[in-house]
Wavefront OBJ file of the C-alpha trace (Angstrom):
o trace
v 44.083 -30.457 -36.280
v 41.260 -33.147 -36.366
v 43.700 -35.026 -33.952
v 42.771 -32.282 -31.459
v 38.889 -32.190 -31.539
v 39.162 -35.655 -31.120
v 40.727 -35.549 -27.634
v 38.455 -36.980 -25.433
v 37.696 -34.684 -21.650
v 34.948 -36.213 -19.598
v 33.762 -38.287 -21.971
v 33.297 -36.547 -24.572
v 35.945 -35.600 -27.685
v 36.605 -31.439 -27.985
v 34.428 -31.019 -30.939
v 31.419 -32.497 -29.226
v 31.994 -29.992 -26.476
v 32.821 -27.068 -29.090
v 29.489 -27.993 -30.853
v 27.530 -28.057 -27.545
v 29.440 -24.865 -26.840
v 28.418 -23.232 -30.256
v 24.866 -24.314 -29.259
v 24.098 -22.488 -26.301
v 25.959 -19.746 -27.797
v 23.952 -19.172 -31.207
v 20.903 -19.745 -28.715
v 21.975 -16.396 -26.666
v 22.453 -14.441 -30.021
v 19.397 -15.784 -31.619
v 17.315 -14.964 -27.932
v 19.156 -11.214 -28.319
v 18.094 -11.335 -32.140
v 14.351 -11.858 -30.850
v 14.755 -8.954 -28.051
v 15.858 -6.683 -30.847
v 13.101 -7.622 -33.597
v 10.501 -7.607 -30.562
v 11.650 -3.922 -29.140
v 12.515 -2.419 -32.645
v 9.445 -3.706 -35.406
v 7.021 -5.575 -33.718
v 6.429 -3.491 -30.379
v 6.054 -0.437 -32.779
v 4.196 -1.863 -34.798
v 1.838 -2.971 -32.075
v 1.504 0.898 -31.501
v -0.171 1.515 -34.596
v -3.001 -0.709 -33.561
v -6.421 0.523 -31.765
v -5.972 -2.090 -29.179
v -3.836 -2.155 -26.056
v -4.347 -5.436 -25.908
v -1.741 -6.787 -28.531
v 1.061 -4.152 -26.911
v 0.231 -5.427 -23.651
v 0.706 -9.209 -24.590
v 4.117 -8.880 -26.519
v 5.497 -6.643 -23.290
v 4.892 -9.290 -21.102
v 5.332 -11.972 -23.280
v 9.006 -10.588 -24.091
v 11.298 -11.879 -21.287
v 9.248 -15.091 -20.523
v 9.666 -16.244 -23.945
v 13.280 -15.507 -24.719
v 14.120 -16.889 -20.861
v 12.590 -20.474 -22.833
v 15.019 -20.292 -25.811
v 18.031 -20.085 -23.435
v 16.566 -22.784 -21.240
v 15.867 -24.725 -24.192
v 19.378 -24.138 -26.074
v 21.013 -24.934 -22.570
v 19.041 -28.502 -22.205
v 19.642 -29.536 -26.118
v 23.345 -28.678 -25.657
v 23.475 -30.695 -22.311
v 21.732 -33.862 -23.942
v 23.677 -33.244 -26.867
v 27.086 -34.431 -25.018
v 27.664 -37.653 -23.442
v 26.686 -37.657 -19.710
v 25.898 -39.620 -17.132
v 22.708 -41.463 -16.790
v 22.281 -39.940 -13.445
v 23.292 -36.425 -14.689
v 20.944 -36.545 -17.705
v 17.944 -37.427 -15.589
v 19.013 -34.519 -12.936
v 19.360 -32.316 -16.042
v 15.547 -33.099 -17.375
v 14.278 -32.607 -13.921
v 16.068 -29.164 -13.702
v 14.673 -28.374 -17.063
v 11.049 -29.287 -16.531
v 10.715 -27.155 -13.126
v 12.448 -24.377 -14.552
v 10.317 -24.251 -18.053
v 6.951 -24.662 -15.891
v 8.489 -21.737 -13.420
v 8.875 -19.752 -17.234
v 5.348 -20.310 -17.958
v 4.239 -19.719 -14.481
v 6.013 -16.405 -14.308
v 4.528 -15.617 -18.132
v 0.866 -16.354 -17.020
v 1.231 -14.529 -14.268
v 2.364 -11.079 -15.816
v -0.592 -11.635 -18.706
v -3.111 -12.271 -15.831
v -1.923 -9.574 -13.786
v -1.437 -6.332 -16.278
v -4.753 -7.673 -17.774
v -6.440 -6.918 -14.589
v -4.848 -3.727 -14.175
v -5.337 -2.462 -17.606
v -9.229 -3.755 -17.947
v -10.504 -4.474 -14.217
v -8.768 -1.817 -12.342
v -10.676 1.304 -14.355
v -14.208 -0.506 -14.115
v -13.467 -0.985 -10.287
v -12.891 2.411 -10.001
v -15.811 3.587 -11.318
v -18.341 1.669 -9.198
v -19.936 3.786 -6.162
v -18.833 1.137 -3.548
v -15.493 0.837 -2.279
v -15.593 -3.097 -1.416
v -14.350 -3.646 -4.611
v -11.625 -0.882 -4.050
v -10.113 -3.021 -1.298
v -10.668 -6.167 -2.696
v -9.019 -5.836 -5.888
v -5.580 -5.699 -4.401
v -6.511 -8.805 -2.533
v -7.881 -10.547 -5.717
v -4.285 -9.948 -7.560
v -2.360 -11.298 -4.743
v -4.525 -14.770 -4.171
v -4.479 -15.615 -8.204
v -0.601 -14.689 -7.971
v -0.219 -17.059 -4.970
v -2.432 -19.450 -6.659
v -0.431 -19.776 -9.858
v 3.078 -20.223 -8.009
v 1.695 -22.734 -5.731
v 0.340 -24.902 -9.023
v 3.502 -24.196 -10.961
v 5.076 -25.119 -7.658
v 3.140 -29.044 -7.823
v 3.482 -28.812 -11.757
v 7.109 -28.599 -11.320
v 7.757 -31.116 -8.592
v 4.797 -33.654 -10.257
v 7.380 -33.151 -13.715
v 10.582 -34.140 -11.927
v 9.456 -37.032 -11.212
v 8.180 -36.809 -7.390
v 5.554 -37.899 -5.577
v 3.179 -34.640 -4.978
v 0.383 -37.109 -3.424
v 2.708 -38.040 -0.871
v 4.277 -35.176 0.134
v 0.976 -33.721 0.577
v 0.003 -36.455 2.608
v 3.345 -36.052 4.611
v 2.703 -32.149 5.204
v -0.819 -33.684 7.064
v 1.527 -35.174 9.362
v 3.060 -32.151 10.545
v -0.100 -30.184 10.465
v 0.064 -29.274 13.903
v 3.663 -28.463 14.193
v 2.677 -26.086 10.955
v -0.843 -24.558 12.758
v 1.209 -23.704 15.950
v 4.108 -22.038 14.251
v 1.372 -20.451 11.770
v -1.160 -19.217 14.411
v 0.194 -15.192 14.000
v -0.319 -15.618 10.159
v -3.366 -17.719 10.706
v -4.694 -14.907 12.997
v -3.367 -11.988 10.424
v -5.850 -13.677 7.828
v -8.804 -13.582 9.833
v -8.017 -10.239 11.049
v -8.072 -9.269 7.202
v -11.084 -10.837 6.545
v -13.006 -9.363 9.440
v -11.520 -5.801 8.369
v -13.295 -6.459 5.056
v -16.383 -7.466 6.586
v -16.897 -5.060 8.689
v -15.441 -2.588 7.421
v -14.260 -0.160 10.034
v -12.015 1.806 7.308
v -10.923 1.857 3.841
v -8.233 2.664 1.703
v -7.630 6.515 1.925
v -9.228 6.826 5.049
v -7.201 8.159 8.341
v -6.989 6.226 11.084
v -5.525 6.077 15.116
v -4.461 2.546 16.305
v -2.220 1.524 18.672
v -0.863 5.055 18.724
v -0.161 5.346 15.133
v -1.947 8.150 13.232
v -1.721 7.800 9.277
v -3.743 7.495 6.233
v -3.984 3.835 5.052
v -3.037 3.025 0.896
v -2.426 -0.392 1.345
v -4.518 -3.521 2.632
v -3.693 -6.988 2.356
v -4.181 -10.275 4.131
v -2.003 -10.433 6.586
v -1.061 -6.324 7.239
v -2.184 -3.018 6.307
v 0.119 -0.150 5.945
v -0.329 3.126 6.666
v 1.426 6.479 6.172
v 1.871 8.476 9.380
v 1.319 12.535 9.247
v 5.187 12.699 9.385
v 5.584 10.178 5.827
v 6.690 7.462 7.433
v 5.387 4.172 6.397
v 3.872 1.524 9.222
v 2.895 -2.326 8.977
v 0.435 -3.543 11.070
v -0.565 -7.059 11.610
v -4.051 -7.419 10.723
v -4.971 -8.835 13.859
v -4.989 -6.242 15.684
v -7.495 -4.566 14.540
v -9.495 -7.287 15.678
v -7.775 -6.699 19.252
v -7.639 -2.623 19.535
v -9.851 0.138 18.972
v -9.616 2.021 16.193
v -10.584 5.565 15.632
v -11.338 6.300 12.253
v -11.197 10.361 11.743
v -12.238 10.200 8.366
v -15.933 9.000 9.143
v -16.771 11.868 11.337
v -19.193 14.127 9.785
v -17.192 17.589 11.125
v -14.249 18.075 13.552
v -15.984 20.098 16.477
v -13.444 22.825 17.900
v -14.101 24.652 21.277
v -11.964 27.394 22.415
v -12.475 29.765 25.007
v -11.467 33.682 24.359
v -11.055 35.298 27.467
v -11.316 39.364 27.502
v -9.862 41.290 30.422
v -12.369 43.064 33.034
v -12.402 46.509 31.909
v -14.310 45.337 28.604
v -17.733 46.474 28.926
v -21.054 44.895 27.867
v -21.386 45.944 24.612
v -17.739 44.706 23.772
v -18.500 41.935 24.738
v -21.518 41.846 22.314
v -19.250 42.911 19.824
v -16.837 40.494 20.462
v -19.600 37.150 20.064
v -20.869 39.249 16.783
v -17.332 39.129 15.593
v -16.964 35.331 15.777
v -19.783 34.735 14.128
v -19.316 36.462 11.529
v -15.512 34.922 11.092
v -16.866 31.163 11.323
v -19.676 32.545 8.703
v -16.762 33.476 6.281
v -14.470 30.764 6.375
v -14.661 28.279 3.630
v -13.312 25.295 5.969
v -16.337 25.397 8.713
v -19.623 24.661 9.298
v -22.134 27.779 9.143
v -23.287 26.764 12.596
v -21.205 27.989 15.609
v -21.739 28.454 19.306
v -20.761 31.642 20.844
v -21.741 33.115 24.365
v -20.473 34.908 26.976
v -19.075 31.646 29.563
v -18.231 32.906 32.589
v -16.697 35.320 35.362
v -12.633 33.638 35.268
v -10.544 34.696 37.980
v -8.919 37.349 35.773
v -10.779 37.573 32.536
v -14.495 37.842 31.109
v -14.310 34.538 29.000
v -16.466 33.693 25.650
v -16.661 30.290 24.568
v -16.348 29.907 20.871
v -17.306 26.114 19.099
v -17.366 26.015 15.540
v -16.775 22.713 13.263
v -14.627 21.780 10.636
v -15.571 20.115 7.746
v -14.836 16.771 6.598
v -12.276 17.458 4.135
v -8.069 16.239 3.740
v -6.152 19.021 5.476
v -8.852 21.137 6.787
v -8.330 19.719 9.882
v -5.164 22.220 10.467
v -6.262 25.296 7.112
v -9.247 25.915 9.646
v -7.853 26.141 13.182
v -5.132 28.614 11.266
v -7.111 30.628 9.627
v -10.251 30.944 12.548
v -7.016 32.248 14.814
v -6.069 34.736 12.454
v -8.798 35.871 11.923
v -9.525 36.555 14.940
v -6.777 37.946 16.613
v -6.751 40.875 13.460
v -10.580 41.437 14.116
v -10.347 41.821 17.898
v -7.283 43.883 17.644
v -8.925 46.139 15.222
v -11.993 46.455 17.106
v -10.083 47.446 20.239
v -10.607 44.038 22.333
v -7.664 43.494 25.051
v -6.948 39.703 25.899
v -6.572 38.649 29.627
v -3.270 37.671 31.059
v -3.230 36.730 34.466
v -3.220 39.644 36.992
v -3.208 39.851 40.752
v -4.373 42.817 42.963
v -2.629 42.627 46.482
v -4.542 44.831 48.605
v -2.308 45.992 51.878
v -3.963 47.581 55.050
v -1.895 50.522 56.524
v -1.396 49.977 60.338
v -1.259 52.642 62.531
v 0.727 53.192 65.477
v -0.781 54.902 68.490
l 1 2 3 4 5 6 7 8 9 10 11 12 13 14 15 16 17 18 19 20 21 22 23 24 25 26 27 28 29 30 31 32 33 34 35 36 37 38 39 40 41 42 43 44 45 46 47 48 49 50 51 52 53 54 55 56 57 58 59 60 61 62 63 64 65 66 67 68 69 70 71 72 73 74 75 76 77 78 79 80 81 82 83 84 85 86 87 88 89 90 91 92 93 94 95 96 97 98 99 100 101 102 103 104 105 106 107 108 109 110 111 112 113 114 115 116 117 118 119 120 121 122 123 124 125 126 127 128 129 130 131 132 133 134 135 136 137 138 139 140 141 142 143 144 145 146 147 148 149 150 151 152 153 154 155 156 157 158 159 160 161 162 163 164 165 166 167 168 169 170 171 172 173 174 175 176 177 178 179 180 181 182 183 184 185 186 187 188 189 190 191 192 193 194 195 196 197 198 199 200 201 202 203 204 205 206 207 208 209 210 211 212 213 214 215 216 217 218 219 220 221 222 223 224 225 226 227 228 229 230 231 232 233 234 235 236 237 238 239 240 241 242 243 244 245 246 247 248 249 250 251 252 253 254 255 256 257 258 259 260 261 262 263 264 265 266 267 268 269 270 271 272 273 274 275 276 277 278 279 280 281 282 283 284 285 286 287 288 289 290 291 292 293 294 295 296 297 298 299 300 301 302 303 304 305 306 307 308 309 310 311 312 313 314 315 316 317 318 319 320 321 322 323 324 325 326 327 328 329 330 331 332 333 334 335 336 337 338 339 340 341 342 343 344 345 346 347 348 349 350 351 352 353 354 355
């Protein structure tokens, strides 16, 4: 039996590579032993606490930390057998960038639920809505800003040259700017949207033909979602490049229709009639309590009253009002015996007589 395990295969004798094999497999059951423990006893007892904070750190903590034991069971059991010096050094440099991509992705899940669990709530209860919009932004940058440092952590710990191939990205800096100019020109299309400030998150917007409500802003796009549900990305840049018509901002929604009663309605009816929608904008809850209602003009077939009323500022008013102002008065004006127009002709024919 011991005649077996001592069988070399690349270099190394079958017990070496049963004991490097036992390694990395008590380090998978001890990193499922630590799940366990931390989603069985510690997490609950992290529940009994006041604090959110301690719950919040061993949730995100979790993954991170058991992805390191494997990592580090994996590189002890490599260095364990007898490799090549070329293969060793490959194998540190493969650990080091993915332990500092660990950490990375650790910090960045502490950083990020912190800010969501502490900052987001005291964001939302400022007056302004700068912060509203920028908060979003502010998770993204420190995101990107981690990676790209765990990104020159990790390259610096391998064993390259980050000075130089900093220096060597200079060189094709205007390669880079030309085939970056779109992105280049999303960014300070973002940046002038917050500056400005021609919308903001919840408010509905037209551009470019697209009607929606806009939930998300970032950098480089803002989405919106259309009156239909659909979702739509646009570029920031061109909102620095189209007009935009921002619904929300408008005080009140004016609405003019014209009613037009036929010719054999009389004076008075059509006193009655103006009464009548006045006293309909007057009870509805979505309007203004201002209207304008007079008799218009003489139409070719009809007596027409022009009726302007205005809806208020409010989500989905924009189509309650118009539905229930029509309703309204079509019952009303039926009731109080008011005939629509339709259009009519009267042909008039002269008789000719024969001598």
């Amino acid at each position: 039996m011991s005649e077996f395990f001592e069988k070399t295969f690349y270099g190394n004798t079958i017990a070496e590579w049963s004991i490097a094999f036992l390694i990395i497999l008590g380090t998978f059951i001890l990193a499922k032993a630590i799940y366990w423990l931390s989603g069985n006893i510690i997490k609950k007892i992290t529940k009994k606490t006041k604090s959110k904070l301690d719950d919040l750190i061993i949730d995100k903590i979790e993954e991170p930390v058991i992805l390191a034991l494997v990592l580090g069971g994996i590189w002890y059991a490599v260095s364990y057998l007898n490799v090549s010096e070329g293969f060793a050094h490959f194998a540190d440099k493969a650990f080091y960038v993915a332990f500092t991509f660990d950490v990375s992705w650790l910090v960045v899940r502490l950083v990020d639920s912190i800010l969501v669990e502490y900052l987001s709530p005291l964001v939302k209860k400022t007056k302004g809505s700068l912060d509203d919009q920028l908060m979003p932004i502010v998770r993204k940058s420190l995101k990107a800003l981690i990676w790209a440092m765990a990104i020159v952590i990790g390259l610096n710990n391998a064993g390259y040259d980050v000075g130089a191939l900093l220096a060597g990205l200079g060189l094709g800096g205007l390669a880079f700017a030309m085939a970056a100019k779109d992105s280049v020109a999303n960014l300070f299309g973002g940046v002038t949207v917050f500056m400005d400030k021609p919308f903001k998150i919840g408010d509905r917007i037209v551009i470019d033909g697209y009607d929606g409500t806009v939930f998300d802003m970032g950098l480089r796009s803002t989405k919106l979602r259309t009156l239909a549900g659909r979702t739509v990305t646009i570029p920031n840049k061109n909102f620095t490049e189209k007009y935009i018509e921002n619904i929300s901002s408008e005080p009140s929604r004016k609405m003019n229709i014209t009613l037009g009663l036929n010719y054999e309605t009389t004076p008075d009816d059509i006193k009655k009639g103006t009464e009548i929608l006045k006293m309909i904008n007057e009870k509805c809850e979505y309007t203004q309590n201002n209207c304008v209602v007079y008799f218009q003009s003489f139409g070719d077939f009809s007596l027409n009253i022009s009726f302007t009323y205005y809806i208020l500022s409010k989500p989905d008013y924009w189509f309650l009002a118009p539905n229930e102002i029509n309703l309204q008065i079509l019952q009303k004006f039926n009731q109080a015996g008011l005939d629509f127009a339709f259009p009519t002709q009267t042909i008039l024919t002269q008789e000719i007589q024969s001598n």
